[in-house]
C-alpha positions as CSV (number, residue, x, y, z in Angstrom):
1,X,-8.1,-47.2,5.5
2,X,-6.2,-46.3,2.3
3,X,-5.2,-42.2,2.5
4,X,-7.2,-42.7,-0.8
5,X,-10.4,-42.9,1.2
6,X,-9.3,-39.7,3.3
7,X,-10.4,-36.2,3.5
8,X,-9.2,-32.9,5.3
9,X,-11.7,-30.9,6.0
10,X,-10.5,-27.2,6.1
11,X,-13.3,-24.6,7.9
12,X,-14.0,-21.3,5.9
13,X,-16.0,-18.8,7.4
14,X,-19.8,-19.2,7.9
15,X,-21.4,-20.5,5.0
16,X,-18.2,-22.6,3.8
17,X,-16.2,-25.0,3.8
18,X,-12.9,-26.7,1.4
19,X,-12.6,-30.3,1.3
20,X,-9.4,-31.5,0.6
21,X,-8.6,-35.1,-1.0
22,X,-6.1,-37.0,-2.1
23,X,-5.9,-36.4,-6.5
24,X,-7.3,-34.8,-9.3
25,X,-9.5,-38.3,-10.0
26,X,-11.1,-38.9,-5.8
27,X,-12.0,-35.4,-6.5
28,X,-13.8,-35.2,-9.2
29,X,-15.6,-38.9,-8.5
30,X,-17.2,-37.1,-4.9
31,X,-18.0,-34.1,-7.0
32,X,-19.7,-36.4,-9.3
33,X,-21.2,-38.4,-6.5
34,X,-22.5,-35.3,-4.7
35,X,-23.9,-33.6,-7.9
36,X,-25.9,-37.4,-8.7
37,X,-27.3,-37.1,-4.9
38,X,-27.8,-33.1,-3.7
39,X,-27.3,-32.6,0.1
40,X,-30.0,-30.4,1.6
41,X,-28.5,-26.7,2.2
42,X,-25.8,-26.8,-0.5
43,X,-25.5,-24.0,-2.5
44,X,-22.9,-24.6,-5.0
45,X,-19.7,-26.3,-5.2
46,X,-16.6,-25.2,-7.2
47,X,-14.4,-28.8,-8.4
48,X,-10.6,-28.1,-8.3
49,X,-7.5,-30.1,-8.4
50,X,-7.7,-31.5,-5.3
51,X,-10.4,-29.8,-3.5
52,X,-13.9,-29.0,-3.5
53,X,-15.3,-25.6,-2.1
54,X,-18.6,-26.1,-1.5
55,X,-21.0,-23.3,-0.2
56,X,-24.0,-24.4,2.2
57,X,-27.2,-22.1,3.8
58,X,-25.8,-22.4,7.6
59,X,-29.1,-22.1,8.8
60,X,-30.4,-25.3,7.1
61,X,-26.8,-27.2,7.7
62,X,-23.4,-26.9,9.5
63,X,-20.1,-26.8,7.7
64,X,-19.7,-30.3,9.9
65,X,-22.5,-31.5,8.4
66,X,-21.4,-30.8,4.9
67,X,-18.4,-32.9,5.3
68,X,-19.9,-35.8,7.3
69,X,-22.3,-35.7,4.2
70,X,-19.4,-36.0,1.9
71,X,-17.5,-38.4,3.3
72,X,-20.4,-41.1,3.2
73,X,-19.7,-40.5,-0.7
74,X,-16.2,-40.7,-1.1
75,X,-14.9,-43.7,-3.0
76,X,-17.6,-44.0,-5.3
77,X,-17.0,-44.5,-8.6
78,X,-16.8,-41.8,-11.4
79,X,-19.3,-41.7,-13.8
80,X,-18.2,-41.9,-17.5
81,X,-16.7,-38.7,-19.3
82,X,-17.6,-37.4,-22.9
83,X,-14.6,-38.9,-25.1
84,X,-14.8,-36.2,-27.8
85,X,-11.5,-34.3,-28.5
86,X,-11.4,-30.7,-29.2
87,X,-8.9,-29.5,-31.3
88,X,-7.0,-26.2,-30.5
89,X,-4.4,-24.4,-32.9
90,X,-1.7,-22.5,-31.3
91,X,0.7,-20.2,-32.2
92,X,3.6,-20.9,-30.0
93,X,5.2,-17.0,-29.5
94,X,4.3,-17.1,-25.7
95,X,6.6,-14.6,-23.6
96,X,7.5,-17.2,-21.2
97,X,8.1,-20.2,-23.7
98,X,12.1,-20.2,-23.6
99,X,11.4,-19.4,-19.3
100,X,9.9,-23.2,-19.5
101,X,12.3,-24.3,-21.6
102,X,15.5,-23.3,-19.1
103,X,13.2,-24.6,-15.9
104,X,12.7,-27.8,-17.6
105,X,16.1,-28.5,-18.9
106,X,15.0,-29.3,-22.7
107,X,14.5,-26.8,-25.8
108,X,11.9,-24.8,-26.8
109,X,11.1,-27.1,-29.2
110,X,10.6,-29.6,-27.0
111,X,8.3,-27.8,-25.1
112,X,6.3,-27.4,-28.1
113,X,6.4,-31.5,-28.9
114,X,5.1,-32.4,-25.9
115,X,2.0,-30.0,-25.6
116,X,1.5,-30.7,-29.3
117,X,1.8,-34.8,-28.2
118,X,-0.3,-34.8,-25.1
119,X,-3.7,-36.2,-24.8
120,X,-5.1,-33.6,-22.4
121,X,-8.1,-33.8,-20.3
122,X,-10.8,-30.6,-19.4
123,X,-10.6,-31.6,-16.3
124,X,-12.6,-28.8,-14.3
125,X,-13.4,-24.8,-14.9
126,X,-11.2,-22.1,-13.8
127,X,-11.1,-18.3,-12.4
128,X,-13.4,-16.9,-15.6
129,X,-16.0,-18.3,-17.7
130,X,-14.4,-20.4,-20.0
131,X,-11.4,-21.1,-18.7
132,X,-10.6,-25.0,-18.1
133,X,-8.2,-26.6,-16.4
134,X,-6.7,-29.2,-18.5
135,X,-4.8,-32.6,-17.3
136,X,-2.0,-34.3,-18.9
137,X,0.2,-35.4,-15.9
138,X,2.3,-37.5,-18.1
139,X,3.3,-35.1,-20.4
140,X,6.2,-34.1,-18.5
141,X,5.5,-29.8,-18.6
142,X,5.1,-29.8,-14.8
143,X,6.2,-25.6,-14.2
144,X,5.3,-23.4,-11.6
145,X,3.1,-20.4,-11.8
146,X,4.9,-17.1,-12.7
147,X,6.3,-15.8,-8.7
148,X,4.2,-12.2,-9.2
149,X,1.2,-12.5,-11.3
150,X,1.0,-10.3,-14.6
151,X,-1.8,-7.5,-14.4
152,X,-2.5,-8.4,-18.1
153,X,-2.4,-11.6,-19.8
154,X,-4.3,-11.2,-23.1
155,X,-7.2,-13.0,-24.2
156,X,-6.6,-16.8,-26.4
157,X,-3.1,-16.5,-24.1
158,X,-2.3,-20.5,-23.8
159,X,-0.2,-21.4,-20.6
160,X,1.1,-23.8,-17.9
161,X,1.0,-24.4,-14.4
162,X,1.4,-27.3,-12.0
163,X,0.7,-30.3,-14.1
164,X,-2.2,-28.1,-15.9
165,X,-2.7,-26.6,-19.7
166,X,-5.2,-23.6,-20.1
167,X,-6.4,-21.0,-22.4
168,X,-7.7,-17.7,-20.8
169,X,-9.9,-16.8,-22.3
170,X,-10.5,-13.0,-21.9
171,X,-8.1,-10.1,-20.9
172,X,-7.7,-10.7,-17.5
173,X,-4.3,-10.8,-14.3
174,X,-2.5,-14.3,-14.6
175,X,0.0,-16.6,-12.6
176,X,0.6,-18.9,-15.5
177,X,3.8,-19.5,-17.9
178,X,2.4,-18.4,-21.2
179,X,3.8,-20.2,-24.1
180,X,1.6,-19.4,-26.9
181,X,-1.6,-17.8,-28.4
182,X,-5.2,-19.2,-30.1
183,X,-7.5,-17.5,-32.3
184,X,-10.1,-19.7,-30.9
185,X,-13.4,-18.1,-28.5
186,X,-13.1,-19.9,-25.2
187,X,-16.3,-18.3,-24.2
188,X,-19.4,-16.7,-26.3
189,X,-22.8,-16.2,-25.6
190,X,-23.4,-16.4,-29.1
191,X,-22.6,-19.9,-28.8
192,X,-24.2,-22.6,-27.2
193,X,-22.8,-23.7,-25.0
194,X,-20.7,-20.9,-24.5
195,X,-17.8,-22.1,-23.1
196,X,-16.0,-24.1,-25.8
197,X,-14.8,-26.3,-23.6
198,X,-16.6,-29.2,-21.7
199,X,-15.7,-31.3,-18.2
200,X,-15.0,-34.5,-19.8
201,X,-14.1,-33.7,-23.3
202,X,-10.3,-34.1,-24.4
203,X,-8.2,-31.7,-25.8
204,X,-5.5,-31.9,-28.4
205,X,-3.1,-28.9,-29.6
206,X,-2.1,-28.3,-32.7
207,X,1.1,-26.3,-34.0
208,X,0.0,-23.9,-36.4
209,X,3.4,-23.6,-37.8
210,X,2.7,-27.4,-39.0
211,X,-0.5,-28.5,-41.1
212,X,-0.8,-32.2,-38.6
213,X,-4.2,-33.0,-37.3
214,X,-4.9,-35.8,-34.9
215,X,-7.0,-38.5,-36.0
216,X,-10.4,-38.0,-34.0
217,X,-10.0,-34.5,-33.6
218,X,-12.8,-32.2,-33.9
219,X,-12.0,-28.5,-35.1
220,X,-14.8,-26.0,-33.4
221,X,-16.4,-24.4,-36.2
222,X,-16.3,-20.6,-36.0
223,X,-18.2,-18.8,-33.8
224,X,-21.9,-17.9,-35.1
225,X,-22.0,-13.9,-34.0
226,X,-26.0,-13.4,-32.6
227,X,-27.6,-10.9,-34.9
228,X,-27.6,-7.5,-32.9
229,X,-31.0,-6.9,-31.7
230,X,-32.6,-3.9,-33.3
231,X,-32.6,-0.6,-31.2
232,X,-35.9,0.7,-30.0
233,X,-35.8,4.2,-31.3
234,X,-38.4,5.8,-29.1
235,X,-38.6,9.1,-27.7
236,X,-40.8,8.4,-24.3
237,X,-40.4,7.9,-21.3
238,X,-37.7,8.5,-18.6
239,X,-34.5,8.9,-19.3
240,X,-30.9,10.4,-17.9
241,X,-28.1,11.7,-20.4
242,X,-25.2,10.6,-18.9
243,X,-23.1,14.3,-19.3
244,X,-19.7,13.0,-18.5
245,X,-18.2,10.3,-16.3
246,X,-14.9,10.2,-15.1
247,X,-14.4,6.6,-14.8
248,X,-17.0,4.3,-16.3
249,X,-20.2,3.2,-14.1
250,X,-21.3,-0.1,-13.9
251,X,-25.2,-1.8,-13.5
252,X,-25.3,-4.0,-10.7
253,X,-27.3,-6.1,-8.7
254,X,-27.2,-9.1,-6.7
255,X,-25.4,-10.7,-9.0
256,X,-25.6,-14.6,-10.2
257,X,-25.4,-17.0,-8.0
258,X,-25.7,-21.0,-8.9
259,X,-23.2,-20.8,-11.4
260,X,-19.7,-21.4,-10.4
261,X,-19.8,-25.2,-11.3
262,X,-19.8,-23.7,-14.7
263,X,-17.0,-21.1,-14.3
264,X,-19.2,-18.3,-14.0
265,X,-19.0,-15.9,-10.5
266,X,-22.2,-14.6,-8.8
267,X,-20.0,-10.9,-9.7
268,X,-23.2,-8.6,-8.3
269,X,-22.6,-5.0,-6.2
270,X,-18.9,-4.4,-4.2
271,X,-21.2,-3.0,-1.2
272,X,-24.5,-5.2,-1.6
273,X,-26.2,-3.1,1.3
274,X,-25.5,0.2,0.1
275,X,-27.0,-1.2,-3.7
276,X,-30.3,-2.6,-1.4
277,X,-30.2,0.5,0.9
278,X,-30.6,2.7,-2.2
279,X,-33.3,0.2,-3.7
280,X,-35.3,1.0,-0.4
281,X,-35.2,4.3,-0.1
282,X,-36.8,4.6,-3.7
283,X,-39.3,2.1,-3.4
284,X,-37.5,-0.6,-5.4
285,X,-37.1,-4.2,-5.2
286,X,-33.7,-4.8,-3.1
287,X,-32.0,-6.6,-6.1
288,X,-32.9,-4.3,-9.0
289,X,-30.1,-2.6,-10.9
290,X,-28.6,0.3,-10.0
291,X,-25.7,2.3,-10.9
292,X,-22.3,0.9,-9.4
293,X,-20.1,5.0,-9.6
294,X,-16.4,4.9,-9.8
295,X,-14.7,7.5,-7.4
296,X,-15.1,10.1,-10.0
297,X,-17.5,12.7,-10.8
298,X,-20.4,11.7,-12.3
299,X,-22.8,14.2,-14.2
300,X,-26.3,13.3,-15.6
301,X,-29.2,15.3,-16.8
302,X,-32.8,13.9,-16.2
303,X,-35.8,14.1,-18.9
304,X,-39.0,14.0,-16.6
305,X,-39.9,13.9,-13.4
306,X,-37.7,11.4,-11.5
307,X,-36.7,10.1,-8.2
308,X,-33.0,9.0,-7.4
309,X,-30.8,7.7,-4.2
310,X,-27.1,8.0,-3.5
311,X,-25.7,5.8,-1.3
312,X,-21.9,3.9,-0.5
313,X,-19.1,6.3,-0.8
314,X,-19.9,10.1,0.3
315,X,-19.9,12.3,-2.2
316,X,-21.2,16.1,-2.5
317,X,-24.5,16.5,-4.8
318,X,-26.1,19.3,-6.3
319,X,-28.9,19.9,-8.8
320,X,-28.9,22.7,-10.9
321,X,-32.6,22.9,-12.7
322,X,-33.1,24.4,-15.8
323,X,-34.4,27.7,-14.0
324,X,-33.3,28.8,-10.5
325,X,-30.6,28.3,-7.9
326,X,-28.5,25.3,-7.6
327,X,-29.5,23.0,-4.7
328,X,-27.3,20.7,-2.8
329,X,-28.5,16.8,-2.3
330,X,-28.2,14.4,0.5
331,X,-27.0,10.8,0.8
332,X,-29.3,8.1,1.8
333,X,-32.1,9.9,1.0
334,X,-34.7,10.8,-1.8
335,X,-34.0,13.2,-4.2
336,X,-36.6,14.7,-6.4
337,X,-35.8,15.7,-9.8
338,X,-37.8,17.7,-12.8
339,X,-37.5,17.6,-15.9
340,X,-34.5,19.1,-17.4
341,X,-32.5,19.1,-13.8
342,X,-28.5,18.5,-14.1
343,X,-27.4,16.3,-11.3
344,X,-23.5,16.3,-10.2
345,X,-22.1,13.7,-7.8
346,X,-19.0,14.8,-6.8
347,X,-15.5,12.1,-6.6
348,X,-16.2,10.2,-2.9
349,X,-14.8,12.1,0.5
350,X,-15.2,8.7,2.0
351,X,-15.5,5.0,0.5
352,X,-14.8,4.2,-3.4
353,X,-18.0,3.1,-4.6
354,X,-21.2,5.2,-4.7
355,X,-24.9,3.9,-5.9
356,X,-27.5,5.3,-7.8
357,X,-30.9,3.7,-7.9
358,X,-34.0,5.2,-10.1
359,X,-36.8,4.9,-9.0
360,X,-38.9,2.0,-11.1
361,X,-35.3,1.1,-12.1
362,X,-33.5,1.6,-15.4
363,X,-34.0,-0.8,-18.5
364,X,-31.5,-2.7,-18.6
365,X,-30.8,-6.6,-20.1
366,X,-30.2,-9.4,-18.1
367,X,-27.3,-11.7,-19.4
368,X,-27.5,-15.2,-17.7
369,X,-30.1,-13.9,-15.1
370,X,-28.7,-10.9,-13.9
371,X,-28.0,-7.2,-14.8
372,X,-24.3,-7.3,-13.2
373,X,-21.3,-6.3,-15.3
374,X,-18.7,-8.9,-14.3
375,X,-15.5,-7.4,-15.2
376,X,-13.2,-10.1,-14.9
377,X,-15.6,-12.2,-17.1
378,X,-16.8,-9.7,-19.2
379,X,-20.4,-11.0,-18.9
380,X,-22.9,-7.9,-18.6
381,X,-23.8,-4.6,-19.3
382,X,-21.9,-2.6,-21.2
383,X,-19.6,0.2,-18.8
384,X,-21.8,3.4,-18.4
385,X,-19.4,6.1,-20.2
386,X,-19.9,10.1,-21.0
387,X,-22.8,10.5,-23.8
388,X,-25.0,7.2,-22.7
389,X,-28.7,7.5,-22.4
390,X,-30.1,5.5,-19.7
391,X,-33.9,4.5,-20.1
392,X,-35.8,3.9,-17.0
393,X,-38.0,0.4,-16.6
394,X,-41.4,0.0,-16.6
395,X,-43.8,-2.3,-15.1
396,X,-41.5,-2.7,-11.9
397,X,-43.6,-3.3,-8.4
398,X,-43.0,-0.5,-5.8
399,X,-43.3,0.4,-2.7
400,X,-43.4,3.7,-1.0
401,X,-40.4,5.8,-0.5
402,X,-38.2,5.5,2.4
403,X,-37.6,9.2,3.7
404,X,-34.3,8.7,5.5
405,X,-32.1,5.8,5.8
406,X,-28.6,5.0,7.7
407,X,-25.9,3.3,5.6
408,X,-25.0,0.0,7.3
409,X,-21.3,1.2,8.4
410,X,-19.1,4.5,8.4
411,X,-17.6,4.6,5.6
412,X,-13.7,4.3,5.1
413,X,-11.4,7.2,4.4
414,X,-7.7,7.2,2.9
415,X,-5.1,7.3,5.8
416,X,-7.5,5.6,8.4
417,X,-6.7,2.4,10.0
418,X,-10.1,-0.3,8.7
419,X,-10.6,-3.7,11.1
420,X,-11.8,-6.6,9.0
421,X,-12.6,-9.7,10.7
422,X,-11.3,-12.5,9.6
423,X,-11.6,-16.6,9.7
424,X,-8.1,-17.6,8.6
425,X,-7.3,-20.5,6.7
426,X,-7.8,-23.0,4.6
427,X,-4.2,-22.1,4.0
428,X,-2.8,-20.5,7.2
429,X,-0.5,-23.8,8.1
430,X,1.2,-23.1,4.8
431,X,2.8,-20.1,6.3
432,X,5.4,-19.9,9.2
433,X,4.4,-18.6,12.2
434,X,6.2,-15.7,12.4
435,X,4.5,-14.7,9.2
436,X,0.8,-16.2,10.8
437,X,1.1,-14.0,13.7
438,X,2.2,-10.6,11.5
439,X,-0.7,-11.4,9.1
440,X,-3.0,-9.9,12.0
441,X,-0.4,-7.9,13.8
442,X,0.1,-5.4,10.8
443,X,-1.5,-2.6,9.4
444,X,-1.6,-3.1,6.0
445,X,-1.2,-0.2,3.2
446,X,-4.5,-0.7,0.7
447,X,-2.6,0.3,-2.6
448,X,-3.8,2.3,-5.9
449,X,-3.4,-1.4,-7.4
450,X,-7.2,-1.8,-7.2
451,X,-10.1,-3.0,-9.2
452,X,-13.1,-5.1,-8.6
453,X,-11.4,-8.0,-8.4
454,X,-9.3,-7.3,-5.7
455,X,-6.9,-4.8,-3.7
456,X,-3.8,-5.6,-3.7
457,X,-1.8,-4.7,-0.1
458,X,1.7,-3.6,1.1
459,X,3.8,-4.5,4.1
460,X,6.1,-7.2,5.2
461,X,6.8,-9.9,3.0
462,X,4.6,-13.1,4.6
463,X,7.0,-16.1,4.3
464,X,6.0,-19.6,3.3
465,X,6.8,-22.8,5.5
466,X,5.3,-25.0,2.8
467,X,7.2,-23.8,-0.1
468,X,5.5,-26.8,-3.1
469,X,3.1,-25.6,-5.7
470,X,-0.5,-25.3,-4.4
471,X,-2.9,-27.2,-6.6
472,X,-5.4,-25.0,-7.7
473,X,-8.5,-24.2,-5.7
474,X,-11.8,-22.9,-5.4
475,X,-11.9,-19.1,-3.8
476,X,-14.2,-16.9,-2.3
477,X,-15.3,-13.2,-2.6
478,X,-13.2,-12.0,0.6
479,X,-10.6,-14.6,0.5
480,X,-6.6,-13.0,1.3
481,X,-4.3,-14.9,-1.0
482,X,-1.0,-14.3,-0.9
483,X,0.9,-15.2,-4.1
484,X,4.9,-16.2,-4.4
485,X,5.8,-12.3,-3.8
486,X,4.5,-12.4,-0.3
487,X,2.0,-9.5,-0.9
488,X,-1.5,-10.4,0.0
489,X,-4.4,-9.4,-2.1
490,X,-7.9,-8.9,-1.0
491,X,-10.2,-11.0,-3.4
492,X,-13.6,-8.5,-3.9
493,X,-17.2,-9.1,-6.1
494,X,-15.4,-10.2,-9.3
495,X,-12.5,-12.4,-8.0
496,X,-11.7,-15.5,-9.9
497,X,-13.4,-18.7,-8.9
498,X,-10.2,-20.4,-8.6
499,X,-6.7,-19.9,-7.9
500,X,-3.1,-21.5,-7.2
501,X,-1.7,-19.0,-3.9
502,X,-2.4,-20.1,-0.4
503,X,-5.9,-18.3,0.9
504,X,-4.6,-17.0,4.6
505,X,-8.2,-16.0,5.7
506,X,-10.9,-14.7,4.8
507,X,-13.0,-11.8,5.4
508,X,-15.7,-12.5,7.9
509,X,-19.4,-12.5,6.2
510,X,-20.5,-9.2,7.7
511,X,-17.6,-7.0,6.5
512,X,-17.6,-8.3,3.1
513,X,-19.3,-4.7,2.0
514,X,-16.7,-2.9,4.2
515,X,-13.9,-4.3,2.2
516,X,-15.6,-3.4,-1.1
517,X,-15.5,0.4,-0.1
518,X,-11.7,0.6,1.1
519,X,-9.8,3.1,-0.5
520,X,-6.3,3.2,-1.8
521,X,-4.4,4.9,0.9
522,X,-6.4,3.7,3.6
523,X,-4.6,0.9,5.9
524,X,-5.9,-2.6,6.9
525,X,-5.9,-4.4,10.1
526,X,-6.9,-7.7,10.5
527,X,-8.9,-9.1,13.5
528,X,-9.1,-13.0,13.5
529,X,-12.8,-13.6,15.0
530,X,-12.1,-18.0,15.6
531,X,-9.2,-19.9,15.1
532,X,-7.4,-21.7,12.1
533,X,-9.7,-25.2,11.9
534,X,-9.0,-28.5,10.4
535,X,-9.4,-31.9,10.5
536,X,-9.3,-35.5,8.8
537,X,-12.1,-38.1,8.0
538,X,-12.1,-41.2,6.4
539,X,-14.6,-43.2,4.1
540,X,-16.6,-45.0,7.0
541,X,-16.2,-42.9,9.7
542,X,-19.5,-42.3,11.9
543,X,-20.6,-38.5,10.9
């Protein structure tokens, strides 16, 4: 049987699992084939260069299961792609142009020739909404990704990596070689469909020094703006003055699952049982939106008669009413408010991120299905800043209040030593085993380089024993990748869908939340709970 007809399968933890195949073109014929004809129990499945990460309900099939499944669908053919070509104009002033230039051998001129002269294809989507992988193997610009990722590559930034172009298309961290800029939207909502960019289409670039266009081209028009919506200026009902925030607060739910095929990120609470826990305690649906609170202090002021939860990171809370003594709150339980009250949540003693459900929820808009502010994607709710007004819903089904609750672990403090269980791989093997066995051995410094969409750590560099270019893959909230600087970072709620650093492990289902509340200063262990798995199949093979 050809290698062509082959598949490594490469176990995840529960719920998981990366096939790996042979090119860019097998892959994207099973993702194709397995899109055409659904398997039972598959959730979603992110297409990548030379893998697909699919995601499955364990309970209705195995991770085995999954791949016997695929395998009975590799080799057939792929359907036909959309032949329109998208024209992009650049502005070639990237900060790593002349970088290429030298690692290729050739001028920067030349650089520019070729990405002007190559026929590229939007192969599959990337780490944001938007962003595209695009393939021109032949046009000789094969460069690896930068060896530490930039915390800031700005939005229209166009770069290379492995044998791929892309455009990022917001402010966002970035791996690539960036050699120029477009003024074109990769992503708006305004715009349908919002991501400029379609699987299939083809891509051409244009210099926007020169005035050529390629014949067959098709210029995107500008973007149509949606007309604001008119604000409700209304006077009733609930509402909390947000009095000052330290750090901005963000709504957030359970986020938006289903949509990674389309480069969007489910995103959805860091601690998804503290957001439920505080949903229960006030009678609220477990997914409604809540208040995600930076570890800052957070000040509010309620109109009416209101009930309110804190729950994730401990924080002291007091109430001073309008009248009378100031009264101190308690976590994980109701608090009752009357009209006029000033509520204080102190910065966190414990954990980083605290949440703040209303009871009957607050109004807030949906954007594609959910209330979550996606920060790496910018999708969502605005941030929650000092001076806001936050209306409550209405119409919301509710059940009775939940007197006391228990958060669902203790929550993490700065200078403690954390377990996280992990499931290494899919990427373990590309590391010696020196580096393997210190991966679990050490206790790993949580650093103030954090966000939600990921923490990076600090300890011994981890050494590579494959030291080629990963192709870039599909990742998952939890995954540990560790880029060409040896320092791994802990992938949280808004990590990119896809990336180009070995994954070492990944962080077991059931301390997912745990790892959303670790502070900076806080150390890491990690506690492998199975070993690294992986194994072959080939087209005909009895599942």
């Amino acid at each position: 049987m050809p290698a062509r007809w082959s598949m490594r399968v490469l176990m995840l933890r529960e719920g998981a699992v990366l096939l790996e195949l042979a090119s860019l073109d097998v892959t994207l014929a099973l993702f194709d084939a397995l899109e055409a004809d659904p398997v039972a129990g598959v959730l979603e499945i992110v297409p990548a260069a030379r893998t697909l990460l699919i995601t499955h309900d364990p309970l209705t099939i195995s991770a085995e299961q999954v791949a016997a499944e695929a395998v009975v669908r590799l080799g057939m053919p792929r359907k036909a792609g959309m032949a329109k070509v998208v024209e992009i104009p650049v502005r070639y002033d990237g900060e790593d142009l002349a970088d290429v230039a030298e690692l290729l051998g050739i001028s920067t001129h030349e650089v520019i020739r070729r990405h002007v002269e190559a026929d590229y294809l939007v192969a599959f989507p990337g780490f944001a909404p938007g962003f595209a992988y695009l393939s021109a193997p032949d046009a000789g610009l094969h460069v690896p990704r930068r060896a530490s990722p930039r915390t800031h590559v700005p939005a229209g930034a166009v770069g290379l990596a492995g044998e791929f172009s892309g455009i990022y298309p917001k402010v966002s961290p970035g791996g690539w070689q960036l050699i120029g800029t477009t003024p074109l939207a990769m992503f708006d909502l305004g715009r349908k469909p919002a991501a400029l960019l379609q699987p299939g289409q083809h891509v051409r670039f244009r210099d926007m020094a020169g005035a050529t266009v390629h014949p067959g081209a098709k210029i995107p028009a500008e973007v149509a703006k949606p007309a604001a919506a008119a604000l409700e200026d209304r006077i009733e009902g609930l509402y909390l003055d947000v009095l000052s925030a330290g750090l901005p607060a963000l709504f957030q739910d359970h986020g938006r699952p289903g949509l990674a095929a389309q480069g969007i990120s489910r995103s959805g609470a860091a601690d998804r049982a503290s957001l439920s826990l505080a949903n229960r305690i006030t009678g609220n649906p477990a997914d409604a939106a809540a208040l995600e609170l930076a570890p800052a202090v957070f000040t509010f002021r309620v109109s009416g008669r209101a009930v309110i939860a804190v729950t994730g990171a401990e924080r002291a809370i007091t109430i001073q009413p309008e009248r009378g003594p100031r009264i101190s709150g308690a976590m994980n339980r109701p608090l009752a408010l009357e009209p006029g009250d000033r509520v204080t949540l102190e910065a966190p003693k414990a954990g980083l991120r605290s949440y703040l459900a209303l009871r009957g929820g607050f109004a807030v808009e949906p954007v594609l299905g959910s209330a979550s502010a996606d920060t790496l994607a910018q999708i969502g709710p605005a941030a929650v800043t000092s001076g806001a007004r936050l209306r409550a819903a209405s119409g919301m089904k509710l059940s009775a209040v939940e007197p006391e609750a228990l958060s669902a672990f203790a929550m993490p403090r700065a200078g403690e030593t954390i377990v996280l269980d992990v499931v290494p791989g899919p990427r373990t093997d590309w590391f010696t085993p020196v580096s393997a066995e210190q991966f679990l051995t050490v206790s790993w410094a949580a650093t103030s380089q954090a966000s939600r969409t990921g923490l990076r750590l600090s300890g011994p560099v981890l050494e590579r024993a494959v030291t080629g270019e990963l192709p870039s893959e599909g990742t998952l909230r939890g995954a540990i990748q560790v880029p060409a600087n040896g320092q791994p970072v802990l992938f949280l709620a808004d990590h990119p869908l896809t990336g180009g650093y070995p994954v070492m492990a990944t962080v077991a289902a059931h301390h997912l939340d745990l790892a959303g509340q670790i502070p900076p200063g806080a150390f890491i262990r990690f506690r492998a709970v199975r070993p690294f798995t992986a194994y072959s199949l080939c087209a005909g093979d009895t599942p």
